[in-house]
Structure formats: C-alpha cells, structure tokens
C-alpha positions in Angstrom: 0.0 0.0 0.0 1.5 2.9 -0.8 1.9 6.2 1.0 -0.4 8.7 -1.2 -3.0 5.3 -0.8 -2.8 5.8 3.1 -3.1 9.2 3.1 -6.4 9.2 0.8 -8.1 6.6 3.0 -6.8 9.0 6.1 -8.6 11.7 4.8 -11.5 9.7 3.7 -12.0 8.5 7.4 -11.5 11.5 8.8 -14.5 13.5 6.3 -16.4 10.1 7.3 -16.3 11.3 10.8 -17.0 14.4 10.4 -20.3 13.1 8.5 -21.1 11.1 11.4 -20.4 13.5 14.0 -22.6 16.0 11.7 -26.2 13.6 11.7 -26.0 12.8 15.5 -26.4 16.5 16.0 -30.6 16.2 16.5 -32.8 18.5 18.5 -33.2 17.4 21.7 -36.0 15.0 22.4 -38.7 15.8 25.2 -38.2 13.3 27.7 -42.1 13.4 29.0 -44.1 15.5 26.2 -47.7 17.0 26.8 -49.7 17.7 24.3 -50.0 20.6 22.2 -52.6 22.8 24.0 -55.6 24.6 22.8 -55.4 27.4 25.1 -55.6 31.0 24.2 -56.1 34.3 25.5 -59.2 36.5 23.7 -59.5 40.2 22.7 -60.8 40.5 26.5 -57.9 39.5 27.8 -55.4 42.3 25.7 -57.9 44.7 27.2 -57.0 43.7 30.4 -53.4 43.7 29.3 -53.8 47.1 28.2 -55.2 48.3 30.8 -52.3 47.3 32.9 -50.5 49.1 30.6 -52.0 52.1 30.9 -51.1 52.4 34.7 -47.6 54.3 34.7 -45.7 53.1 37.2 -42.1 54.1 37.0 -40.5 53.6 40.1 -37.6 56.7 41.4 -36.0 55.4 44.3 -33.7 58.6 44.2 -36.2 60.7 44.4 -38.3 60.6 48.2 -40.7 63.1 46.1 -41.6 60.9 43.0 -45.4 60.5 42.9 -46.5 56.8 43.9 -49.8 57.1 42.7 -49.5 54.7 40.4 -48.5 52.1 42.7 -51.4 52.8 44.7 -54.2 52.5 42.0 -52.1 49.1 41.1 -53.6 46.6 42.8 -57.5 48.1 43.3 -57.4 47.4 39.5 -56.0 44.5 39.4 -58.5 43.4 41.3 -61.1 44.4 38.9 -59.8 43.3 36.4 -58.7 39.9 37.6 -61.0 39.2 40.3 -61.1 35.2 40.6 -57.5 35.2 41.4 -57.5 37.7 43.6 -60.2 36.3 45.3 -59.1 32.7 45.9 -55.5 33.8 46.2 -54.1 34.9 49.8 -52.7 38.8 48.9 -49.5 40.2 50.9 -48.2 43.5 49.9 -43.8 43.2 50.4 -42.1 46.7 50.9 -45.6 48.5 50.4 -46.1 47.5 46.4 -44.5 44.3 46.1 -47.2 42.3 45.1 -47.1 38.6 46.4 -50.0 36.4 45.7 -49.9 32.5 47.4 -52.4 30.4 45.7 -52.5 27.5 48.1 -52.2 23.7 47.1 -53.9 21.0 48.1 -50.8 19.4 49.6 -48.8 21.6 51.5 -45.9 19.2 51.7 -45.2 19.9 48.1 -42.3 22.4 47.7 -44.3 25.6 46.3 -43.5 27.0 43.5 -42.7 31.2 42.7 -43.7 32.5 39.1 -42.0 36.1 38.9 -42.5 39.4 37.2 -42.3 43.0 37.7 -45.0 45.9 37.4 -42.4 48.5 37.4 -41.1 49.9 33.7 -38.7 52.3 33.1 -39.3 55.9 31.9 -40.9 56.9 29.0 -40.3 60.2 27.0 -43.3 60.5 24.8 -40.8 62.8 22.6 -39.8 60.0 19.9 -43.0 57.8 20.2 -45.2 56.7 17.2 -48.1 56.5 20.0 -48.2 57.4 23.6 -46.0 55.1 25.5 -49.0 54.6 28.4 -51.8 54.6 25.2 -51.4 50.9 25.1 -52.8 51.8 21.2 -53.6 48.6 19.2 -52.1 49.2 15.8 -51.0 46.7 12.9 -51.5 44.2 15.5 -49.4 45.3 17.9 -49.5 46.6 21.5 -47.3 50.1 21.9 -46.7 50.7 25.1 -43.8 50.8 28.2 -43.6 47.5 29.8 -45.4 45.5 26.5 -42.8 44.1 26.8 -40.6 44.5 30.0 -42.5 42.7 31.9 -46.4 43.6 32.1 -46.8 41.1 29.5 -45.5 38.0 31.3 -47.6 39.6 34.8 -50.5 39.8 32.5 -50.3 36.6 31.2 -49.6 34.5 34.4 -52.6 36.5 36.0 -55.0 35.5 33.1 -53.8 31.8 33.1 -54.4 31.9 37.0 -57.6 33.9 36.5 -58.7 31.3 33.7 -58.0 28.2 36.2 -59.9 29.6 38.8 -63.0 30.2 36.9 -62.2 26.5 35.3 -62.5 24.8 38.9 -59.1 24.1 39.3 -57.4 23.7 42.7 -53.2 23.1 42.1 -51.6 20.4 44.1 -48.7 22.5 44.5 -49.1 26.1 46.4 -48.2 28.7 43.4 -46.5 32.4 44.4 -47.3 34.7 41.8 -44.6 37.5 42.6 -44.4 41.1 41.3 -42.0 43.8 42.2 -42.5 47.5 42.2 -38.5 48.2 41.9 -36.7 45.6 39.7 -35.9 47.9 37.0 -33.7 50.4 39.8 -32.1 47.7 41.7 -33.9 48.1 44.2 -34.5 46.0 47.7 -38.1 44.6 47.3 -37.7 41.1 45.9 -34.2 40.6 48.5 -36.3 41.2 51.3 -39.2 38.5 49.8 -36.6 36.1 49.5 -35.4 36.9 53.4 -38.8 36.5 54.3 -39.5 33.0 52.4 -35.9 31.5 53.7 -37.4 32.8 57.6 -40.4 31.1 56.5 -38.6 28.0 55.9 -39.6 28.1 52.2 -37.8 26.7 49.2 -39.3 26.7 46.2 -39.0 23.7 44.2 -39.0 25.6 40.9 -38.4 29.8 40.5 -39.2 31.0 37.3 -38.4 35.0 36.1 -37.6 36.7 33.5 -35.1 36.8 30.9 -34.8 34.3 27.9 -37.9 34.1 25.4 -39.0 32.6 22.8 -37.5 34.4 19.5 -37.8 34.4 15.9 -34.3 35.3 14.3 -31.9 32.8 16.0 -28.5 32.6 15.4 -27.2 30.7 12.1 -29.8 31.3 10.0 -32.4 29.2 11.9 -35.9 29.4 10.5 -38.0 27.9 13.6 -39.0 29.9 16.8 -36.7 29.4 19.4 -36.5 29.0 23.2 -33.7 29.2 25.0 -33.9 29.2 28.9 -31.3 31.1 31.4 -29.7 29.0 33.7 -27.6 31.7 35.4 -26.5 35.6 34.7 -23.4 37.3 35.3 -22.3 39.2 37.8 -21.7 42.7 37.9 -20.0 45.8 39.4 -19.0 49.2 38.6 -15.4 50.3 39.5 -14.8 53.7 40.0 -11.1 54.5 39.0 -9.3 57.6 39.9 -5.3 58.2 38.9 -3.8 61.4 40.7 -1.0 63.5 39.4 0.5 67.0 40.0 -1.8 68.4 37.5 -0.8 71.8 35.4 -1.1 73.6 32.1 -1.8 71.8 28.7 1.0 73.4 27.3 3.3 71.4 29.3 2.0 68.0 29.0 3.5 64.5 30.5 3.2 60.7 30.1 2.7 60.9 33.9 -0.2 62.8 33.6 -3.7 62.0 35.5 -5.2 61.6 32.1 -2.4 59.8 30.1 -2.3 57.3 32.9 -5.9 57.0 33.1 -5.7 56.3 29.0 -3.1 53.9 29.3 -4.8 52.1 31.9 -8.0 52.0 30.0 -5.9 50.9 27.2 -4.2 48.3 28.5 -7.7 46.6 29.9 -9.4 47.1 26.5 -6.2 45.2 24.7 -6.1 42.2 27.3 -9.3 40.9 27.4 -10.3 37.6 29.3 -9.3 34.5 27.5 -12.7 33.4 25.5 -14.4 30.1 27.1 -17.4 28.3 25.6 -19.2 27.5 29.0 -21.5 23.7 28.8 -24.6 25.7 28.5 -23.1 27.9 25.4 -22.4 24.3 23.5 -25.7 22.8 24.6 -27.2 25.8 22.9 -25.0 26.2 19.9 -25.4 22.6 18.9 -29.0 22.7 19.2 -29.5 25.4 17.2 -27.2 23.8 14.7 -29.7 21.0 14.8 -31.9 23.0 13.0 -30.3 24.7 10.9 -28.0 23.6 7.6 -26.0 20.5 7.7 -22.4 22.7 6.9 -23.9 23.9 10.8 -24.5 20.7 12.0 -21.1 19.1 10.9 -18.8 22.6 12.8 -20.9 22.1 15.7 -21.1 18.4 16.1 -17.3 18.5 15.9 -16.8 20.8 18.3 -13.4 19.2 19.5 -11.7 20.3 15.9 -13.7 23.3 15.2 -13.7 24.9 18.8 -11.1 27.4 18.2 -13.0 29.1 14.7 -16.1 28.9 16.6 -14.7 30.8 19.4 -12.9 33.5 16.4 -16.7 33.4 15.1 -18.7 34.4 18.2 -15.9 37.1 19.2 -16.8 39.2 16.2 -20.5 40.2 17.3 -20.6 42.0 20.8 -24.1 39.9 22.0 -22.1 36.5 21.4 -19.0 37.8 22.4 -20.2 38.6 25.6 -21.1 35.2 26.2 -17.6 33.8 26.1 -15.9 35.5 29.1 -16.1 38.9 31.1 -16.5 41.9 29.8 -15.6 45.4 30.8 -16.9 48.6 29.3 -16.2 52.3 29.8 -19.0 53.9 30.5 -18.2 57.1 31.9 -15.1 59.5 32.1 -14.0 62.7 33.7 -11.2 65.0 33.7 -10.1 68.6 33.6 -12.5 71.2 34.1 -11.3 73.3 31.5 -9.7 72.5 28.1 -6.1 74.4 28.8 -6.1 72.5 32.3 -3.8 68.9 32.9 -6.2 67.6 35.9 -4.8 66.5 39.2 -7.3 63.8 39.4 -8.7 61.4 36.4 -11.5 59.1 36.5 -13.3 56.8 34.7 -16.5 54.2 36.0 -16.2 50.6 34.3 -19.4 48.2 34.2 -17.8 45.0 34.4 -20.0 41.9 34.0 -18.6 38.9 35.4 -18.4 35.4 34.1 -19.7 32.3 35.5 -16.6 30.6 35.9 -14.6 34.2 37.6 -15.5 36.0 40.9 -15.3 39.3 41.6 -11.5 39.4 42.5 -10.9 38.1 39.8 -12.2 40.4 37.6 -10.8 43.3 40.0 -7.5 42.0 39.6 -7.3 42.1 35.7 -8.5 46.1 36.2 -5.8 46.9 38.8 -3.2 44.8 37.1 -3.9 47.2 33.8 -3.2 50.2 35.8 -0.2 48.5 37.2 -1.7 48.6 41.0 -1.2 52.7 41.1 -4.8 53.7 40.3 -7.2 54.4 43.4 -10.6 51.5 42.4 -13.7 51.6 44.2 -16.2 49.0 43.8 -19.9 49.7 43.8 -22.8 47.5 43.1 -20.9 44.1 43.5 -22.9 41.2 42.8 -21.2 37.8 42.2 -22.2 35.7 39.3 -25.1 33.4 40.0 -24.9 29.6 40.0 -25.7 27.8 37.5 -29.5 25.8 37.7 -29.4 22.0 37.1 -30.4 21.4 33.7 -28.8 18.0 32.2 -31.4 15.5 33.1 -32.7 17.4 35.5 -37.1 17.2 35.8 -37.7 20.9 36.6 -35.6 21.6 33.7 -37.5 19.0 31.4 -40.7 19.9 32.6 -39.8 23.5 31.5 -39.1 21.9 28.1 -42.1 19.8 28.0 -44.3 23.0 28.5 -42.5 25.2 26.3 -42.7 22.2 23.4 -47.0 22.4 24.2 -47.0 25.8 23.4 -44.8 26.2 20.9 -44.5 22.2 19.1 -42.2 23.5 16.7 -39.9 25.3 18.8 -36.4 24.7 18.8 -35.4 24.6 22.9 -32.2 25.4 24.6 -30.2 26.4 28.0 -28.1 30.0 28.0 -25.8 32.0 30.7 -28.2 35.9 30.7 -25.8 38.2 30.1 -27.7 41.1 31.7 -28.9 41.5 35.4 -32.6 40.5 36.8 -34.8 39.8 40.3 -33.9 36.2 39.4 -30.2 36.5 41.1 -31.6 37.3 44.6 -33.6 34.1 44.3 -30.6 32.2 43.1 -28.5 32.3 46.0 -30.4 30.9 48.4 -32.8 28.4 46.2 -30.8 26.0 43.3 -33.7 26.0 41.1 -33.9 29.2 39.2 -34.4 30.1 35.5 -35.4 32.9 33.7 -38.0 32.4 30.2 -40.9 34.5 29.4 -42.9 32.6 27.7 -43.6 35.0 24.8 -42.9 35.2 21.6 -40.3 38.2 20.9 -39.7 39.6 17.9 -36.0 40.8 17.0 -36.8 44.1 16.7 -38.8 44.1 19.6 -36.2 43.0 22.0 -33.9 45.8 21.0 -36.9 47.9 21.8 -36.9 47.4 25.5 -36.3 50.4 27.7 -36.0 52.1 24.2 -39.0 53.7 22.1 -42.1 52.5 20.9 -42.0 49.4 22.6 -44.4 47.0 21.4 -45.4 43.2 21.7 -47.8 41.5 19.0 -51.3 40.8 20.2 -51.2 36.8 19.3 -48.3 36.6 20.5 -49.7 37.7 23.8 -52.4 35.2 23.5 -49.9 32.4 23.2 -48.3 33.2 26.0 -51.4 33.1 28.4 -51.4 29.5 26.7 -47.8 28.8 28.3 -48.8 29.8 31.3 -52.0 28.3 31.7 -49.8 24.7 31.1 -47.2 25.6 33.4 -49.8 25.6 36.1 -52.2 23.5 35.2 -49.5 20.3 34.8 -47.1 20.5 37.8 -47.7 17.1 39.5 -45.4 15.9 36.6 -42.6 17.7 39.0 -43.6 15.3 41.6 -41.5 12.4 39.8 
C-alpha cells in the first residue's frame, strides 16, 4: 500500500467522521411530552393587558418626592380586572407595592412554586414615540406601550392563566406564588427582602421562574423555527470607580505621567487584554442545538466541536451579543477629567461596568482592572454582585418539565439552556434556592427586543395570547414535577 494510498483513505476516514459526528447532531428530544394545547387568550384578555399598561408606574428610588400614585391604583385594579384570582389567592403587599399572591395547594408538603414578574417599567419620553408610550394603542397588531414588553406582559399573562384556572375549577396540588415587584428595574430591595422573608419562613421553592430568555424568531445561524432558550444563570456585575492622581498643570506642558495619560493607558491596556474566551457547557448545549436546526455545513462545525472549537470561538468574538457570552466583559462607561480645556487635571477618572463570568468571581475580575493600571490607580467598587450559580439542567425534571411545557406551546420550537448576560430579580432568588431560571414565555420579535427600555416598545397581540397559553400549562400540569 502505498503512501499517497494511506493518506487518501486517512482523509476519507476523517471527512467520514466528520459526517457522522454532523447527523447525530438532533434536537433534543422531550423526555415526558404533553400535548399541544388549545389554550388561548381572547381580545378581552389584551384589554386587560392594556389596561395594565395604561397604569404608569415608573419607580424613582432617588427621588423621596416621586409621585407613587400609580403604585397605589395598582392593585384596586388588578382586582377588577382579575377578580377570581384575587379572590381565591391569599394577597400580601412586600415593601408597600411588592405584590405577592400565594395560591394554596392541596398538599402543603409539596415544595411551592414562585412565578415572577415586575409591574415597574422604566421611563418613558413620549418625545420619539409613534403613539403614547402609556396609550397601550392597538395598531397593525401590535400593543405600543412601556412595559409591552418589559414585563407587564409576562404579569398579564400568568394572571390570566391563574384567572382562567380559577373560573375552570381548578385547585393546584402545588401552592403557586405569583410575585411582582415594584423596583426591579432600579435595583432596588423589594424582591431581596421577599426572598429573606420565604428562607425565615422556611420556604424553598421547588421551581423559580423570572424573566429573561424568550422565545425568538431570528436565532442565530440562519435558523428558521421559533426558538426557546432558557437562562440558567447571569453574570455578575459591578462598577469600578477608577481615579489616577497626578501634579496636574497647564496643557501646554504635558506629560506621560499625567492624570489623564495614565488613566488612557490604563484603560488601554484593559481594553487590549481581554479575558481568554471560554465556551461555557450551556453555550455548546445551545450552539449545537441550534445547529440541529439549521444547515447541515452547521450541524457538521458544531457536532465536531473538539476540531472546530477554536474558529467557533474567532466566530462568536466578532458580534458583541455572542461575544459577551464567552468571558467577562468590561466597558467604559463614563469619564472625567479637567474642568477646562487648557487644564492637565490633578485627578482622572473613569466608572467601568464589568460583568462577570460564570466561571470568575469578583476578585478576579478586579484583579485584571488593577493589574492594567499596574496597581497605582485608586478602584472603588460599587454595586458588587457575584455571578449566580448555574441551575441543574442536564437530566434534570424541573428543567425537562420546563421543556415539556415550552414544546406544548410552541411544538415547533427549537429549545435550549443559555448564561443571561444582563442583570434581573432572578439573582436574589438564586442564591439561596438551586432551582432558578429565567423564560418569558412569549414570543419576541428581533426588533422588539432591541426595543426594551427604548422607544415604541411594542409586543404582537397573538403573540400575547400564546403566551397566556404557556402559562396556563405551566400551572395546570405540575404534578409531573412530583417524579
């Protein structure tokens, strides 16, 4: 046999298994399927949405003055418009408008279960708006309004499905906590001091469910089919506030030492030294199922991760959202200097966001930021939150029964785990309860998830109705978390 002979059949095994590798990549199956359900919300039911919608409540914690109105006319309607659950539910305001509803079981030796929201929305300039951002108009059928979709609409929806169940007969096994904050979108203490209360309570939920991944339509390599993917953890966060010092002077008599040229350097050095990139388990899980739907040149990269790992990793590094996912990120967000444009300032500072990967800690990350700066800058951390862990998800039943509710409401959905790359309630649950995740289940569109806290927010009206349809399974079949 001769050498070229040897090398042909080399490279003949080798393409063979890549093939092979390539067809084994397969969307996951559902390991305990329901069927698809029939449930939907009506035309009454986006009334009701809308007028949530129409309630402003924009929460000011730095302002002791801001009107609270809102937040009082809250619940009264709510009421009104829901008034089956809020009749059979047990009502207990947290912080004055936290809103926590306990719809008991029938066996209270069941770990309970929290579905979570928040009836807070940022604020909304109507300056820029196609209609009034607290109209809730109906127009080519859409919703526009603040908080359509951040996060009336999964509030809404869990309210109507509970609503719905109620009128229906049904009685849960399992006690379910509906949970709403009134200051999620400021940071602010409402849902930590819920979570104090249920762990004094001797609570722990068997399953926590919040907001943050959805079900999309424009996934990631050119995939056609809606697509779920669930958060099993965020990052952490902080801000560092950096300040270099220097003698200061005139501008016409500049330095290398300078407050500012240090501070530039510094920033410099960070920006050119990132973290080494990582693909976490979840990031695979959810690259190769997306792959699984998508072309077989897809399906062959990503079911042969251990050759293609590095050109994935080249790939995801050019786009900021996937980026992002690979390791921590810093960005400079705000600078300050001289007072004057003729003045070298004696003090320079700068505030970087760092968000914190799941394998790092905040040391860690505060270490690569003074090792940039060669340990002479003055850092001050504010904000510190470490990353959460990371929910079981391989095997795990909360995590299938997700899926298996997801797949009823959306049969031709692709499904799949992911590390949230931005901040939500969901972290103050996560470290003191293992069982956390964060889907809406709603339909968002692409451009209406780079909407959010932007203007004319908007969320279609079916795919509202859907989502009351998620909901309404997600309550109605949770003995299947008793295996």
């Amino acid at each position: 046999m001769t050498i070229a002979l040897i090398i042909v059949i080399l490279i003949a095994l080798f393409i063979l298994v890549l093939i092979l590798n390539a067809t084994r990549v397969k969307p996951t199956p559902i390991s305990n399927p329901l069927p698809p359900t029939t449930v939907r919300g009506d035309d009454a039911a986006v009334e009701r949405f809308c007028a949530m919608l129409r309630i402003p409540t924009v929460w000011d914690r730095e302002n002791p003055h801001a009107d609270h109105t809102p937040f009082d006319r809250f619940v009264p309607q709510m009421r009104e418009l829901y008034p089956h659950l809020f009749a059979e539910a047990e009502l207990e305001m947290v912080n004055t408008y936290g809103i926590l509803l306990k719809w008991h079981g029938t066996n209270s030796n069941l770990a309970p279960v929290v579905f979570m929201a928040h009836h807070d929305v940022v604020s909304a300039d109507k300056q820029g708006w196609t209609h009034d951002p607290f109209s809730a108009d109906i127009e080519d059928g859409r919703i526009w309004a603040r908080g359509s979709v951040d996060t009336k609409c999964l509030l809404a929806a869990l309210y109507e499905a509970a609503d719905r169940l109620i009128r229906e007969g049904y009685t849960p096994t399992r006690t379910i906590y509906l949970w709403s904050s009134n200051c999620e979108e400021d940071s602010g203490e409402t849902t930590p001091i819920l979570v104090d209360l249920l762990k004094e309570r001797g609570i722990e939920p068997a399953l926590v469910l919040d907001e943050g991944g959805a079900v999309i339509d424009n996934a990631p390599l050119n995939v056609k089919n809606e697509f779920a993917v669930i958060g099993l953890a965020e990052k952490g966060l902080f801000n560092a506030a950096i300040t270099v010092d220097s003698a200061g002077g005139h501008a016409s008599t500049p330095s290398l030492n300078d407050s500012t040229a240090k501070l530039v350097t510094g920033l410099d050095n960070l920006q050119n030294n990132p973290p080494t990139p990582r693909m976490s388990a979840p990031l695979e899980a959810m690259l190769r199922e997306l792959a699984a739907y998508s072309s077989f040149g897809y399906r062959i990269v990503f079911g042969n991760l251990w050759l293609f790992k590095p050109l994935v990793i080249r790939m995801l590094k050019q786009n900021p959202e996937t980026a992002a996912m690979l390791r921590t990120t810093y960005a400079i967000t705000e600078l300050a200097g001289a007072p004057a444009a003729n003045i070298i300032p004696k003090q320079a500072t700068a505030n970087v966001n760092v968000r914190i990967d799941t394998n790092e800690g905040v040391q860690e990350a505060l270490h690569r930021i003074d090792n940039a700066f060669g340990g002479k800058a003055d850092i001050q951390l504010r904000d510190a939150i470490e990353p959460s862990r990371i929910a079981p998800w391989q095997g795990d039943v909360v995590y299938e029964y997700l899926r298996a509710v997801i797949h009823s409401a959306y049969p031709d959905a692709g499904i799949a785990p992911y590390i949230q790359v931005s901040c939500s309630d969901a972290r103050h649950f996560q470290r003191a309860f293992p069982r956390v995740y964060r889907f809406a289940g709603i339909l968002f569109r692409g451009d209406q998830r780079s909407r959010i806290h932007g203007q004319d927010e908007n969320l279609d009206v079916e795919s509202f109705k859907r989502g009351i349809g998620f909901y309404y399974e997600l309550m109605r079949n949770l003995d299947r978390l008793e295996g």
